[in-house]
N, C-alpha and C positions, 0 to 999 in steps of 0.2 A: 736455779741456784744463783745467787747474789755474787758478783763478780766482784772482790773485796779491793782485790787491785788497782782495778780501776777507779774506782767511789773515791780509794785511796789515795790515788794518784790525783784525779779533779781535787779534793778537799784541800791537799799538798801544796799543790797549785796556787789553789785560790788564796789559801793562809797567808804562802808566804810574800803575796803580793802584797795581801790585805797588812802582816806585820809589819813588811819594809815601808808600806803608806802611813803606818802610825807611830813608825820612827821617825819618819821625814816629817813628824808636825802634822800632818794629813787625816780626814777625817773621809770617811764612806761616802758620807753625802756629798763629796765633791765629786764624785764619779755618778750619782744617779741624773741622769740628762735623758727624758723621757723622745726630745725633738732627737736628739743623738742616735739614741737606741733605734726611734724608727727612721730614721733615713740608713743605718747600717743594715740591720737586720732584716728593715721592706726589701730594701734593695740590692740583698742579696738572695734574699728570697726569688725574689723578679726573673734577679737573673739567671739560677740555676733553673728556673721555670721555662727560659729561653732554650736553653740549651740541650735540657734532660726534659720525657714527657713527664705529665701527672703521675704515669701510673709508676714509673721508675723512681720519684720522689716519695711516692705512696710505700714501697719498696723499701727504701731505704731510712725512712724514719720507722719502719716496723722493724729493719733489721740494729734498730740500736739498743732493741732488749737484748744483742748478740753481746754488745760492748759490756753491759752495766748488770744485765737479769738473764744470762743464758743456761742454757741445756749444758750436762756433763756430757765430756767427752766419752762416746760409748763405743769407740773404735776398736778398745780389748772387748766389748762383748759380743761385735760381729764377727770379731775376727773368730771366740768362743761357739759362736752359732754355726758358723761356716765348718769349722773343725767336724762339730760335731752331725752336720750334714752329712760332710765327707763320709766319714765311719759309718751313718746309715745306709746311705747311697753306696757305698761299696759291699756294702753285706746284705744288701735287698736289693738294691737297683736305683736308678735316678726317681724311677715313678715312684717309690716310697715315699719321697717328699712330699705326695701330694697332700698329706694328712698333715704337712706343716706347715702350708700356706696362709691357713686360716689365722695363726695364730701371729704369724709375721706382721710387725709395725713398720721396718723400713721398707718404704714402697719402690725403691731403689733393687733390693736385695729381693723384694717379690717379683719385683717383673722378670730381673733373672733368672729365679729360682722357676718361673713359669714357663716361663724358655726353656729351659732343662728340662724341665718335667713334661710338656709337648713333645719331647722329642726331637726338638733344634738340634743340630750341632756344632758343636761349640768353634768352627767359624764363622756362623751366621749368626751366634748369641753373640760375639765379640764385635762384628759389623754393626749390628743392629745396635748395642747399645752404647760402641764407642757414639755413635752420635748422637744417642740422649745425652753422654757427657757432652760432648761440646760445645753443644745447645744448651744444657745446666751451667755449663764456664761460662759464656757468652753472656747469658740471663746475670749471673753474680755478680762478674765483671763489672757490673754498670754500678752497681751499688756503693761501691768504697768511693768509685770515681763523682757522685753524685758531692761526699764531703771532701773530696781534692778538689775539685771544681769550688765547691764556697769558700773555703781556706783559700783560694787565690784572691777569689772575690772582694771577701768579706777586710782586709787589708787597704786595698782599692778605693770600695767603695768607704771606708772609714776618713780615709784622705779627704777624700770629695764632701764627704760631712764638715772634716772641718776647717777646710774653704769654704764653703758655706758659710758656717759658724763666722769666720774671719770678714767676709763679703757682709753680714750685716753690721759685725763690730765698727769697721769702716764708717760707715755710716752715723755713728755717735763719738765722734772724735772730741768733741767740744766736752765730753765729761770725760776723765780720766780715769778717774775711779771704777765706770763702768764698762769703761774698756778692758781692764787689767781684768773684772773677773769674764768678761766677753771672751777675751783671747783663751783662757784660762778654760773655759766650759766648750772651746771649739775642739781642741786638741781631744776633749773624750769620747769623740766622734771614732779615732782613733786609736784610742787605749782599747773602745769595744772592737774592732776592725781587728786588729793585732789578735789581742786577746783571744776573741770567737775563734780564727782561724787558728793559733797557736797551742792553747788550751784543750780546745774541745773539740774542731773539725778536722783538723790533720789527725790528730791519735786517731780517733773515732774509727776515720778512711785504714789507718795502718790496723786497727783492733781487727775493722771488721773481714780486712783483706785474710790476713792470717787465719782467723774462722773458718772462711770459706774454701780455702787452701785446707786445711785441715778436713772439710766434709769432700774436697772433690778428693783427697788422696782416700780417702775412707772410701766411695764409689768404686775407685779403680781396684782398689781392694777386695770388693765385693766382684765385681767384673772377674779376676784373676783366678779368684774361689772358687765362682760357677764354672766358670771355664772349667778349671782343675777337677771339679764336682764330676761333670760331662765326660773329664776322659779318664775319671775312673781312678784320682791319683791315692795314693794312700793320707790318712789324716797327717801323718809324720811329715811327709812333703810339703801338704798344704800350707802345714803350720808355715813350715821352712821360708817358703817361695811369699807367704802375706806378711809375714810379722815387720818384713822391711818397712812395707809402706806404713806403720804405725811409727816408724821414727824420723822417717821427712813427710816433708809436703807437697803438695802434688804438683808434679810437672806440666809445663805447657802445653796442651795438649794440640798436635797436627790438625788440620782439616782434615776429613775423611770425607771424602766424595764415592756415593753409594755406586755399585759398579749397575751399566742398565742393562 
């Protein structure tokens, strides 16, 4: 599902940068600076490469179909599934489930629901799987921080473009003329710097933060269910005790250090 807001929000963006440039006299092609572009954008690349590995960049530019092409929120229909668990599981037993596993897509909600249906109990489905969440927090975490990090960057290293840019202007003093558009083409070293980080890579980080908060409150949600599932509670209840976590987002979650 095409995320309109956001598309809406970049196009917004770009407009009104692009109108307030053609009110000032200013034309597009003063901003296209290919030497520009690749000293910002290599070298923030570079650097986020320093700092974050491969596979967490690899990560995080797959997680930007979250920002602009994502999944609906399916939070009311797990929460629908679980209910309607509950009701089974109380009027046949936990192992009736077992004829619903098959059809289960969130792998999250199956590995609980497998837990249950073995015959765990539900303090040892709650141990066991507070630390898949953690470990899933820990894992997502790194993702928004992948575009925090360029957004610092990409500002920085825009500078140093155009000093750059300024360090060969220097150089051709004796024409005047092309100094003025020298200085003039160093500064978009910076306009991309800014821009990139302001535009595109700080939202980006805050879109996809929020996302991800939203799927780990949805986990604990499902955790809360099975649990409930386990000690037999009534669907009324269930409803009761899950339907919170569909209106905030998920809290910080503790270390849990498994007991030996």
């Amino acid at each position: 599902m095409m995320k309109k807001s956001a598309l809406g929000g970049l196009f917004l963006a770009i407009a009104g940068i692009a109108v307030g440039l053609f009110l000032d006299g200013g034309k597009p092609s003063q901003l296209i600076q290919p030497t520009a572009a690749l000293i910002v954008f290599g070298g923030t690349l570079g650097a986020v490469l320093i700092q974050f590995p491969f596979e967490v960049l690899a990560q995080a530019l797959a997680a930007l179909k979250t920002v602009f092409w994502g999944e609906d929120d399916n939070g009311a229909q797990l929460l629908n599934d679980i209910i309607r668990y509950a009701a089974k599981a109380r009027r046949s037993g936990v192992v009736s489930l077992d004829s619903e596993l098959e059809s289960i897509e969130d792998p999250f909600l199956k590995k609980c629901l497998t837990l249950a249906v073995d015959g765990t109990l539900a303090p040892q489905i709650r141990e066991t799987m507070d630390v898949a969440l953690n470990m899933k927090a820990d894992e997502e975490d790194a993702v928004p921080r992948v575009f925090e990090a360029a957004g610092g960057f990409a500002p920085t290293i825009g500078i140093l473009g155009a000093v750059i840019g300024l360090i060969q202007v220097m150089q051709h003093l004796d024409n005047i003329s092309a100094v003025g558009r020298g200085i003039a083409g160093a500064f978009v070293a910076t306009i991309y710097g800014v821009g990139a980080a302001n535009l595109f890579l700080l939202p980006c980080a805050g879109r996809i933060k929020r996302a991800f908060q939203l799927r780990q409150a949805q986990r604990e949600m499902v955790l809360e269910g099975v649990v409930q599932i386990v000690e037999r509670s009534s669907p009324g209840t269930v409803e009761a005790k899950l339907s919170t976590y569909l209106q905030q987002p998920a809290r910080p979650r503790p270390v849990v250090v498994a007991a030996r």
